[in-house]
C-alpha positions as CSV (number, residue, x, y, z in Angstrom):
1,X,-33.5,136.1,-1.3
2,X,-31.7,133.5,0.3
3,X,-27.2,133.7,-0.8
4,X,-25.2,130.8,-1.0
5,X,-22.4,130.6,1.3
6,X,-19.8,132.9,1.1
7,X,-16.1,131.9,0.4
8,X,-13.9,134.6,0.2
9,X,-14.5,138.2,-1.4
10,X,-12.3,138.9,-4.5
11,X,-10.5,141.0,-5.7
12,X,-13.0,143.1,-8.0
13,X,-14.8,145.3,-6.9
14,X,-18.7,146.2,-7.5
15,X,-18.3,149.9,-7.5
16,X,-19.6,151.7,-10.8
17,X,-16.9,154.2,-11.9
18,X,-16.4,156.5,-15.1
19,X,-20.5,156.5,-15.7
20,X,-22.9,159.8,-15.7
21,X,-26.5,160.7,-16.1
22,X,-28.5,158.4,-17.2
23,X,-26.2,156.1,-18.8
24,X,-24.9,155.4,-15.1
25,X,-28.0,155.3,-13.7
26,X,-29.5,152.5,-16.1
27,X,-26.1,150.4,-15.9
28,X,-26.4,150.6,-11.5
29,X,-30.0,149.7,-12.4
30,X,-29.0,146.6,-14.2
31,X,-26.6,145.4,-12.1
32,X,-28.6,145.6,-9.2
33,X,-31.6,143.8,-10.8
34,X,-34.0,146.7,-10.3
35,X,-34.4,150.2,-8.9
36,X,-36.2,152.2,-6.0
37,X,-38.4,155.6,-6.3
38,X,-39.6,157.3,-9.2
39,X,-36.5,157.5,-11.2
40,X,-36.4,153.7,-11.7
41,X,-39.8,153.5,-13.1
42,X,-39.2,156.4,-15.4
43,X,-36.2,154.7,-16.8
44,X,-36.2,153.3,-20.2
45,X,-35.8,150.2,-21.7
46,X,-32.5,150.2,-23.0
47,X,-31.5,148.3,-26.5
48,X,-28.6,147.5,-28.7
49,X,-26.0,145.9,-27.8
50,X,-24.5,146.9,-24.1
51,X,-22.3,149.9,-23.7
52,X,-19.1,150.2,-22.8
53,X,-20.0,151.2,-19.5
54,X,-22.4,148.6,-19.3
55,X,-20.3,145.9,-20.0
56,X,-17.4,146.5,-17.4
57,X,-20.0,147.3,-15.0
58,X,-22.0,143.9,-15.6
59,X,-18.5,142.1,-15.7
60,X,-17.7,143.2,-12.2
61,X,-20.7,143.0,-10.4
62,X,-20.7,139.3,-11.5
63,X,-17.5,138.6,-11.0
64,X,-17.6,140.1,-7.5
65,X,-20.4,137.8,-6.8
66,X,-19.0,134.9,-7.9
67,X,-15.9,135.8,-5.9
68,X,-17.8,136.2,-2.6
69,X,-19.6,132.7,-3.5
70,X,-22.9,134.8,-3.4
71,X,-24.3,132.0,-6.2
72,X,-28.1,133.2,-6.7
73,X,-26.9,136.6,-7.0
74,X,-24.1,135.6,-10.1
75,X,-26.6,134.0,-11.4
76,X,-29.3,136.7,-11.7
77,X,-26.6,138.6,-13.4
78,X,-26.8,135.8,-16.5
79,X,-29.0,135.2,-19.0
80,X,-29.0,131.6,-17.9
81,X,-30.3,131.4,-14.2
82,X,-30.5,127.9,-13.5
83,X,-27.8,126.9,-15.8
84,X,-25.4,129.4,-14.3
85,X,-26.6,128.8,-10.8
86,X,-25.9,124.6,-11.2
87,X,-22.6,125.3,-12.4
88,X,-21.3,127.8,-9.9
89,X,-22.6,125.4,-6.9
90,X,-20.6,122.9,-8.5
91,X,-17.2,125.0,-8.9
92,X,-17.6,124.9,-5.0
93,X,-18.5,121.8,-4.1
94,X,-18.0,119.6,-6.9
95,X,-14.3,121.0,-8.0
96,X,-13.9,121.4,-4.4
97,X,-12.8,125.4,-5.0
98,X,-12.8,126.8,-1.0
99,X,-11.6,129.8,-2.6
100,X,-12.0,132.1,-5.6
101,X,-10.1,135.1,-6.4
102,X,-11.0,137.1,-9.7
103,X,-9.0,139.9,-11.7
104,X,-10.8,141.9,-14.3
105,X,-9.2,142.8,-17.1
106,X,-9.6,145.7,-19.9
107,X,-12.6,144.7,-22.0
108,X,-12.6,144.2,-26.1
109,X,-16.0,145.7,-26.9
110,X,-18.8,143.4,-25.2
111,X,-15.7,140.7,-24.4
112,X,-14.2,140.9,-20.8
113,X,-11.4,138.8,-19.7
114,X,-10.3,137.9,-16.3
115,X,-7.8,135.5,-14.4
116,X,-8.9,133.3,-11.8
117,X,-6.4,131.9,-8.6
118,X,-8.6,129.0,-7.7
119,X,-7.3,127.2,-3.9
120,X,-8.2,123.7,-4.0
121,X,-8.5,121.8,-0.9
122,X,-9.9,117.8,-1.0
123,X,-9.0,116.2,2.4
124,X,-5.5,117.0,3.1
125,X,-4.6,117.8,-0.5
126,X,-4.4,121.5,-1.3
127,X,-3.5,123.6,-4.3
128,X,-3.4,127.0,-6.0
129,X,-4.8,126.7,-9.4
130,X,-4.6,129.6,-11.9
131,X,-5.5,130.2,-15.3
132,X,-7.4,132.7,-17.6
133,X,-10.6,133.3,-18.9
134,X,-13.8,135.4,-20.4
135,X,-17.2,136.4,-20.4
136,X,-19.5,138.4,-22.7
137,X,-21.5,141.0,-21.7
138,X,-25.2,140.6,-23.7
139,X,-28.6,142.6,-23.4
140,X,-31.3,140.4,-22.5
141,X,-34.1,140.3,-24.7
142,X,-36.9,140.2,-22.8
143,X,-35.9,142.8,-19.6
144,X,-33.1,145.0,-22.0
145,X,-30.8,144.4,-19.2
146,X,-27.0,143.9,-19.5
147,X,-26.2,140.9,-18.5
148,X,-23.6,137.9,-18.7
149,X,-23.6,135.1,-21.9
150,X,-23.5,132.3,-20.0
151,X,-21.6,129.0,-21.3
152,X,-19.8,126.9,-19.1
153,X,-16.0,128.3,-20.7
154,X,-17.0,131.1,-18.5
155,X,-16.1,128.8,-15.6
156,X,-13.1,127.7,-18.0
157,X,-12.3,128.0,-21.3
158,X,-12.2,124.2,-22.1
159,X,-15.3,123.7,-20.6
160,X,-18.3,122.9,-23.6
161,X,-22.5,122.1,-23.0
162,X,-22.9,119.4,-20.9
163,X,-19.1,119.4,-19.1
164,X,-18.2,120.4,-15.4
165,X,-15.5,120.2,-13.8
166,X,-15.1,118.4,-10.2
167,X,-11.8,118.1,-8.7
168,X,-11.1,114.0,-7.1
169,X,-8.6,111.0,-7.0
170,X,-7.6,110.0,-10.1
171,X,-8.9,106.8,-11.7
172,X,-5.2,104.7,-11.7
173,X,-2.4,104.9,-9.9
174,X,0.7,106.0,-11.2
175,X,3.1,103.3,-11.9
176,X,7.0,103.6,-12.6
177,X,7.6,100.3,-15.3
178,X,10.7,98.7,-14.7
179,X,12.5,96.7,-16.7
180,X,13.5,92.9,-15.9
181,X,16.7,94.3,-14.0
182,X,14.6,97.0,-11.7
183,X,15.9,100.1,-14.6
184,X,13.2,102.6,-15.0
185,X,11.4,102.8,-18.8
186,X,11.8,106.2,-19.7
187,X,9.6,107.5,-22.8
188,X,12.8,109.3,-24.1
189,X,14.8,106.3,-23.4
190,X,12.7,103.9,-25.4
191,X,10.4,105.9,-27.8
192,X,8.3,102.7,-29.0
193,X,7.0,102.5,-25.3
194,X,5.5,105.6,-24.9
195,X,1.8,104.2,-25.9
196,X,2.9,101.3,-23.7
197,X,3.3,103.1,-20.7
198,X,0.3,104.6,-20.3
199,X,-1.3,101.3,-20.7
200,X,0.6,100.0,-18.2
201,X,-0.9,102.4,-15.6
202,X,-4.3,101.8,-16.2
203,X,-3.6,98.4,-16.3
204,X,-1.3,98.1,-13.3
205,X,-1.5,101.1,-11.1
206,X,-2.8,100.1,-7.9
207,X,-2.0,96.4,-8.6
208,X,1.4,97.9,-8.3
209,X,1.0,99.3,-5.3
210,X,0.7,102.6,-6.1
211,X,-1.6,105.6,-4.3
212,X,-3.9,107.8,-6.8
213,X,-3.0,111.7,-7.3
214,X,-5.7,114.4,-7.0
215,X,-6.7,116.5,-10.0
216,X,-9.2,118.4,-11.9
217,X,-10.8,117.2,-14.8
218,X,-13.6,118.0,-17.4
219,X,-16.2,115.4,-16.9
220,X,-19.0,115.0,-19.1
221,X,-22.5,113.9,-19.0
222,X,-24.5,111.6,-21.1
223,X,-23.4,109.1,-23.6
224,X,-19.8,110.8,-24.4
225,X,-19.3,110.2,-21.0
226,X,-17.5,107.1,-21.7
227,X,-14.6,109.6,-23.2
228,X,-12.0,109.3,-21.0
229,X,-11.8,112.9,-18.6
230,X,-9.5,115.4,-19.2
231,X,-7.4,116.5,-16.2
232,X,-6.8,120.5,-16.3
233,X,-5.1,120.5,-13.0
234,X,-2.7,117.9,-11.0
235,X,-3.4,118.7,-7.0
236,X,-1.5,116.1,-6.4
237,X,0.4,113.8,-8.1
238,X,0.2,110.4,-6.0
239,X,2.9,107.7,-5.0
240,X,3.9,105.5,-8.3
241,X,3.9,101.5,-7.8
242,X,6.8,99.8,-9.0
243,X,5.5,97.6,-12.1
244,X,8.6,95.3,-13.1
245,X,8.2,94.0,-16.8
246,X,9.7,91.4,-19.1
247,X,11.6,93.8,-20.8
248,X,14.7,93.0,-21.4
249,X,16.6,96.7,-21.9
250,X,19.4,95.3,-24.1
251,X,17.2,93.6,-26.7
252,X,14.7,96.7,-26.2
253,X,17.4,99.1,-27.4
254,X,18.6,96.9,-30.3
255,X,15.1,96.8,-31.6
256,X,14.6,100.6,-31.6
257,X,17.4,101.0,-33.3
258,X,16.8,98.4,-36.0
259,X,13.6,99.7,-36.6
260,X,14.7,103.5,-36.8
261,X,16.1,102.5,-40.2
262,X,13.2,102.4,-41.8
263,X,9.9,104.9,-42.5
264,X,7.3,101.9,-41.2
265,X,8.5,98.4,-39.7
266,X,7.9,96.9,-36.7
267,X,9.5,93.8,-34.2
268,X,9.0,92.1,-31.4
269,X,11.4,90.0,-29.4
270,X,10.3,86.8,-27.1
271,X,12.2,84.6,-25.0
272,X,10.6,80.8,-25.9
273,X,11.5,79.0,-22.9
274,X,9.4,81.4,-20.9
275,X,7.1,83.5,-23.3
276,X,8.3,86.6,-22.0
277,X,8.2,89.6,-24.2
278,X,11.5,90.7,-24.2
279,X,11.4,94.1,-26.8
280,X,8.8,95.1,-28.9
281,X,9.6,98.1,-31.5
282,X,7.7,100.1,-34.2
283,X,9.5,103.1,-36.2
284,X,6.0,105.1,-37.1
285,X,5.8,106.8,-33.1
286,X,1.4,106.7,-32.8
287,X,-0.7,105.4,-30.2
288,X,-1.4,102.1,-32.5
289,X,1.1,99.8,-32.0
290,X,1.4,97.3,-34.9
291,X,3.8,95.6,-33.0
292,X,1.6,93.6,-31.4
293,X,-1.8,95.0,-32.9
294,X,-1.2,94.5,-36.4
295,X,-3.4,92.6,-38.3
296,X,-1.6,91.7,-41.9
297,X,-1.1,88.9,-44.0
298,X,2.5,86.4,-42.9
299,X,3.2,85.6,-45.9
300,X,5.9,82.4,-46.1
301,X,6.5,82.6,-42.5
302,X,3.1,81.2,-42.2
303,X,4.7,78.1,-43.9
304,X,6.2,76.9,-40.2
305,X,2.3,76.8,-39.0
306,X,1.6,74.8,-42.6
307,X,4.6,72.9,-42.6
308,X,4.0,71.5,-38.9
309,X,0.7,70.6,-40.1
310,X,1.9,68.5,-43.2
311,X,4.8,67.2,-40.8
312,X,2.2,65.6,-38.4
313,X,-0.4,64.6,-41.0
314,X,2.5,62.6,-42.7
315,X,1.9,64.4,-45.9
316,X,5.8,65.7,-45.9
317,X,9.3,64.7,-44.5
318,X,12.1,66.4,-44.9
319,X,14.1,64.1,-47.4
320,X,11.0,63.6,-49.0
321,X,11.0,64.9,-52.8
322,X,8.5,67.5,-53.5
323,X,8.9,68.9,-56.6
324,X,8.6,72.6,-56.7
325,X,6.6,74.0,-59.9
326,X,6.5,77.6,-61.8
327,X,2.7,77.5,-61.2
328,X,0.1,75.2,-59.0
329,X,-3.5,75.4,-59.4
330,X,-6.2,74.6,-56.7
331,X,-9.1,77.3,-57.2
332,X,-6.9,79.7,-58.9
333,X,-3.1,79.8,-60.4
334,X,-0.3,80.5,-57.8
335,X,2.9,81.2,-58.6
336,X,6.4,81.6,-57.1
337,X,8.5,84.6,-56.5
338,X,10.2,85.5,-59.5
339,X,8.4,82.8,-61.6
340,X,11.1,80.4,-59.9
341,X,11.1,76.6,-60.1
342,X,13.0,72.7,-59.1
343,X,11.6,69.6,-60.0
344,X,13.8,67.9,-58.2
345,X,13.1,69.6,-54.9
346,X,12.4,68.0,-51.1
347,X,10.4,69.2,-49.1
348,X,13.2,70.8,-46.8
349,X,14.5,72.4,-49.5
350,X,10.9,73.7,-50.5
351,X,10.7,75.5,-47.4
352,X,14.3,77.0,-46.8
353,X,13.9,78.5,-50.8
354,X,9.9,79.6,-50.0
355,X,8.4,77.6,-52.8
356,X,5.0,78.8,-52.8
357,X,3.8,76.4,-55.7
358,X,4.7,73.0,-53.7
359,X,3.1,74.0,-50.6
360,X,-0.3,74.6,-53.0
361,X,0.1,71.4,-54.5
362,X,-0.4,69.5,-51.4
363,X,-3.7,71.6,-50.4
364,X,-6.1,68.9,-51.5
365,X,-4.5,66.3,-49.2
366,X,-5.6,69.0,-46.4
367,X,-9.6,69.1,-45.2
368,X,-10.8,72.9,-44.8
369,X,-10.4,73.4,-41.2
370,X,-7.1,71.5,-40.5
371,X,-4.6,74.4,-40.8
372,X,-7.0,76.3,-38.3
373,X,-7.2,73.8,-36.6
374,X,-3.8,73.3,-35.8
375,X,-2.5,77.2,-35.7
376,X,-5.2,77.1,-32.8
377,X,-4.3,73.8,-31.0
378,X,-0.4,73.8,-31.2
379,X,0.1,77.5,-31.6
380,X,-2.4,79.2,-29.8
381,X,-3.5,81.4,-32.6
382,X,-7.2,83.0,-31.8
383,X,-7.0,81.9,-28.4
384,X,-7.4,85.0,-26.3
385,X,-3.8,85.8,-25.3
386,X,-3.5,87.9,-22.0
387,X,-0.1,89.9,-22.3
388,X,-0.7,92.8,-20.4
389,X,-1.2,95.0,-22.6
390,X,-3.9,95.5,-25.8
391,X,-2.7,92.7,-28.6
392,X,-4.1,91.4,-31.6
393,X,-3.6,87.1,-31.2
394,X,-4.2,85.6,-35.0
395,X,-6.4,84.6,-37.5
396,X,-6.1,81.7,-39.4
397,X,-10.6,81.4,-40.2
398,X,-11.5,77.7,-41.7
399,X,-11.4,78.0,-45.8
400,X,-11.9,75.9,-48.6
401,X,-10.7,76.1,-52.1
402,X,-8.8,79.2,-53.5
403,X,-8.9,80.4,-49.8
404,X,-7.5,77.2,-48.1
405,X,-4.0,77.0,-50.6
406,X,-3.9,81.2,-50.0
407,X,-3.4,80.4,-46.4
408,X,-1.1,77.7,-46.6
409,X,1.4,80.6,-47.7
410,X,0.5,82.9,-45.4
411,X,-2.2,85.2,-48.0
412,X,-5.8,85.0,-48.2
413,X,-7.6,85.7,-44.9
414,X,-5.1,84.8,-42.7
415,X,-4.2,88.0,-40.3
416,X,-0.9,88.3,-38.0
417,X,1.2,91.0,-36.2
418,X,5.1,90.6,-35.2
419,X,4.3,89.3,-31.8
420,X,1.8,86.3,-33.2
421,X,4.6,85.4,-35.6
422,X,7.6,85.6,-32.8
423,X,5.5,83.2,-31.0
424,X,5.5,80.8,-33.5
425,X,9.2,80.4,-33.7
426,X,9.4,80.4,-30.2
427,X,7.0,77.4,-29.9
428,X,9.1,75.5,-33.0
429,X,11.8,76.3,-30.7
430,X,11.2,75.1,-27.2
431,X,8.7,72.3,-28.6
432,X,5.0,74.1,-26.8
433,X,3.6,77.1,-26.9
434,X,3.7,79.5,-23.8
435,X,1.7,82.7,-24.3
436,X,3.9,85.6,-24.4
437,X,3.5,88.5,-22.0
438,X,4.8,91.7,-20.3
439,X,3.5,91.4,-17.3
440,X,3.8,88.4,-14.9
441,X,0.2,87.1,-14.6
442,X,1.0,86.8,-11.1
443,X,0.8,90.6,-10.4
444,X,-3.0,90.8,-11.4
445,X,-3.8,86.9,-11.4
446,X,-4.8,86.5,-14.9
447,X,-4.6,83.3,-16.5
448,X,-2.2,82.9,-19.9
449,X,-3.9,81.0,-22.9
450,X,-2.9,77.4,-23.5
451,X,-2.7,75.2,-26.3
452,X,-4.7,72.1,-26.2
453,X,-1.6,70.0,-27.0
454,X,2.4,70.4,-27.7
455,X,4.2,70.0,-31.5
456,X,4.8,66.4,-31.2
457,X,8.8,65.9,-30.7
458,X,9.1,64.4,-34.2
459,X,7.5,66.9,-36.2
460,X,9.3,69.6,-33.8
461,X,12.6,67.9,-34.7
462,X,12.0,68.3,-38.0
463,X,10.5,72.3,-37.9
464,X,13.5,73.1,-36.2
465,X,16.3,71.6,-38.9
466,X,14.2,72.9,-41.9
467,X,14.1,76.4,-40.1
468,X,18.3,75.9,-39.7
469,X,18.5,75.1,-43.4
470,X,16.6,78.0,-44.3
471,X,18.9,80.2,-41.9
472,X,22.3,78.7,-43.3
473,X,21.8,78.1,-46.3
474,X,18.2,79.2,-47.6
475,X,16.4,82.6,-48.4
476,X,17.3,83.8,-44.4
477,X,20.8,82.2,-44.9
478,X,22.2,86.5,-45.9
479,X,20.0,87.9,-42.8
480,X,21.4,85.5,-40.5
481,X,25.0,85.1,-41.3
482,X,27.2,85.4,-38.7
483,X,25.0,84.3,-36.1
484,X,26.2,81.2,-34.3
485,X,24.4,78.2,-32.4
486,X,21.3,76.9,-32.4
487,X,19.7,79.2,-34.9
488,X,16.5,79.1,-36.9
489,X,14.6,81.3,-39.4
490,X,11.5,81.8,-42.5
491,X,11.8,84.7,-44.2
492,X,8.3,86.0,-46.0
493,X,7.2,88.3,-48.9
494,X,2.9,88.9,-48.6
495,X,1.5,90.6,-51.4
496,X,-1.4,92.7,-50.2
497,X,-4.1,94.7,-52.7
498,X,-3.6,97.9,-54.1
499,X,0.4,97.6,-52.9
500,X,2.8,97.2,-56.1
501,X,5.4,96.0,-53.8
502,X,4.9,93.1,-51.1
503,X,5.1,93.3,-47.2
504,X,8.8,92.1,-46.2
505,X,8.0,89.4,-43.7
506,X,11.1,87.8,-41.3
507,X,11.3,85.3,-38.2
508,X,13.5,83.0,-36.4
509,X,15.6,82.6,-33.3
510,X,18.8,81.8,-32.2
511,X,19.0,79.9,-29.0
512,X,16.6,80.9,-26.0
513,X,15.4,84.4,-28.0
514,X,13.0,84.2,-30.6
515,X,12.2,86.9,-33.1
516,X,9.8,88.4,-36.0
517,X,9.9,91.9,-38.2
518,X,7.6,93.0,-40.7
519,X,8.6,96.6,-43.2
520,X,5.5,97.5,-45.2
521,X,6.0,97.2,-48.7
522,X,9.6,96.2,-47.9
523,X,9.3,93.3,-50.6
524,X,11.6,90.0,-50.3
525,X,11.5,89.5,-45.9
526,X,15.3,88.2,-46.1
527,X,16.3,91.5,-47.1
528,X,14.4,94.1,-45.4
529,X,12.8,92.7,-42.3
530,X,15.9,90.0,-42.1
531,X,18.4,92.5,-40.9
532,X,16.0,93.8,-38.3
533,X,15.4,90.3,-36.6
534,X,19.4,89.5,-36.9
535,X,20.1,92.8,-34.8
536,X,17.9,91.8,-32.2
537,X,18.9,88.4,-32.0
538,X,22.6,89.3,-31.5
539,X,21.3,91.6,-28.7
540,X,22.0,88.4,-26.3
């Protein structure tokens, strides 16, 4: 019988110890796979489960095997020959193990554990690995001989069917994010980053300039092989790039701390002039970041996107009455909050008090497609935004009827996160939208999304005094007091099924920093997600 190629003897031992008559002499029979003379064809076939004797016998011989890197004879002492035999060749040379030693331990009936002090060595990288595991002891049921259960935990405990372990450079590099200054992100710094992170490095990591580690890691075949591999051992843990981001650690910390206030709300900060994403913060800790994956009706903020619309169309002006109803009817009966009304309203003052019912009444005027349209073309809502990172980008779908006066106020089908809504105020404020990111695009060479055309400079004019009226002396006028310059802001309440109390919606900016919050079930956006935009917006 030809033996694979010996690594280093272990340190158990294959002697058979404590055994007499002819107990011991069926358990050396088993072991060794057969007998010689007379004796070992007069022996009987033993059954039941194995004996004490047999078990810590059957454990040792194995394990000594194994140790040794004798891999046809380990596997003769299984009840899995070729399974056993495929994964101990690949504990050599596919996990890279140039040496093996085993320690036996005191056996719970047929159970038998055992640590294992595993050197690695892949190139120049080298490593001591320990950990523990176990084996049972079974009789076969075709020869009656004690032998070992084989599964692949035997190798290690987390291994299952169809897993092996093999020992290479890991897939990214690690990265060390920086904020815009050069100042290290630290997870325990800035909680709300710790699924960013991550991200970052799968993203970024050699782009960076970083060198992969070594490790050991479960792989597995077939289709859940897509799963990303679990690493059970770091060999080495590589040289980190230096990945500098828009973060902005001021604004960053403000927005944490805004947010831990509250059981679930999210913001996100952006800097217009530039599209950088300067802080982005959610109080529920998860790898989903609703930040800037969230996918929820705007409610009234979506008003700047309609209003824009109505502004260029001609439809609206500022000074222009608009008379703001109790109800409005166009496919079904809308209403305002609270059942509020002014007959003698403009359309400025429509939008800095959120009148739902004169937005609605001016939803024939509008065909189906022209608010997607324009959310698309001057927003760049739906384009497909590169950031850096994972991001929902809007939806604002073509609708007619009921649907189309919904989404003029921000319900219905249209779907946005914090970021998509910070965006929009950014783009009132510097005039064009510029697609906000984390990353420079000049680090990977992606290319941002662009908007086929700017806000003309009239109707931009006129976005941005409504949006001051609405932050002075409208429904954003208690969120924003105090706050000085060139400010702007649209607060938003969006009723959502099965919820008794609607999604608090806030966004604005004040000089080159634009901002949007949204608390779940917060109800009016000036008062719950108001406070959380004003704190970040006095960050700088």
């Amino acid at each position: 019988m030809r033996r694979g190629a010996k690594i280093a003897i272990g340190a158990v031992a294959a002697a058979v110890a404590g055994a007499a008559g002819l107990g011991a002499y069926n358990i050396v029979d088993a072991v060794a796979g057969g007998g010689s003379g007379t004796n070992a064809a007069a022996a009987p076939e033993r059954t039941g489960p194995p004996s004490a004797g047999e078990t810590e016998e059957t454990a040792r011989a194995f394990l000594t095997a194994w140790a040794a890197g004798d891999t046809e004879k380990a596997a003769a002492l299984t009840d899995n020959a070729e399974a056993a035999g495929t994964a101990l060749t690949g504990y050599r040379e596919a996990a890279h193990v140039e040496k093996v030693t085993l320690r036996q331990g005191t056996a719970t009936g047929a159970k038998v554990p055992f640590s294992v002090t595993a050197e690695i060595a892949l190139g120049k990288q080298r490593s001591t690995w320990s950990y523990d595991s176990a084996l049972t002891v079974t009789r076969g049921r075709t020869s009656g001989r004690p032998l070992v259960d084989w599964q692949p935990a035997v190798l290690h405990p987390e291994l299952t069917q169809g897993q092996s372990l093999h020992t290479g450079v890991t897939r990214t590099a690690p990265v060390t994010a920086v904020d815009r200054d050069g100042n290290e992100l630290k997870p325990e710094d800035f909680p709300s980053l710790a699924s960013v992170l991550p991200e970052l490095r799968k993203r970024f990591g050699e782009k960076a300039g970083g060198e992969p580690g070594v490790e050991v890691r479960v792989e597995t075949a077939g289709a859940a092989a897509q799963a990303e591999p679990k690493t059970l051992h770091v060999v080495s843990k590589g040289t980190p790039g230096k990945l500098t981001t828009t973060i902005d650690a001021a604004v960053q910390r403000a927005a944490e701390a805004a947010v831990s206030r509250h059981d679930d709300a999210s913001v996100v900060a952006v800097r217009p002039s530039t599209g950088e994403i300067l802080a982005l913060a959610n109080a529920k800790k998860t790898e989903f970041n609703p930040a800037v994956s969230g996918q929820t009706a705007p409610g009234s903020t979506m008003k700047i996107v309609t209003s824009a619309l109505l502004l260029e169309q001609g439809k609206a002006t500022p000074g222009k009455p608009l008379p703001c109803p109790k109800t409005a009817t166009y496919g079904m009966t809308f209403h305002n909050v609270e059942h509020s009304e002014n007959p003698g309203a403009t359309f400025a003052q429509d939008f800095a008090a959120s009148c739902n019912t004169a937005f609605v009444s001016l939803a024939g005027q509008l065909s189906d497609d022209a608010l997607a349209a324009e959310a698309r073309d001057v927003f760049g809502l739906g384009l497909e935004w590169k950031t850096g990172i994972a991001t929902f980008d809007g939806k604002v779908p073509a609708d007619g009827g009921a649907g189309k006066a919904a989404a003029m106020i921000g319900q219905g089908r249209v779907q946005m996160s914090p970021l998509n809504m910070a965006s929009v105020a950014a783009t009132v404020r510097s005039g064009s939208f510029r697609q906000p990111y984390l990353v420079d695009p000049s680090v990977d060479g992606r290319q941002l999304a662009r908007a086929p055309r700017a806000l003309p400079d009239d109707a931009a004019r006129d976005l941005r005094s409504m949006m001051r009226l609405t932050a002075v002396s409208g429904t954003g006028s208690k969120a924003m007091a105090g706050l000085g310059g060139d400010v702007g802001a649209k607060t938003g309440s969006a009723e959502v099924d099965g919820q008794t109390t609607p999604n608090g919606w806030f966004t604005g900016y004040r000089g080159d920093l634009a901002a949007a919050a949204v608390v779940p079930r917060g109800g009016h956006g000036g008062d719950s997600a108001g406070p959380l935009v004003a704190a970040v917006l006095r960050a700088r």
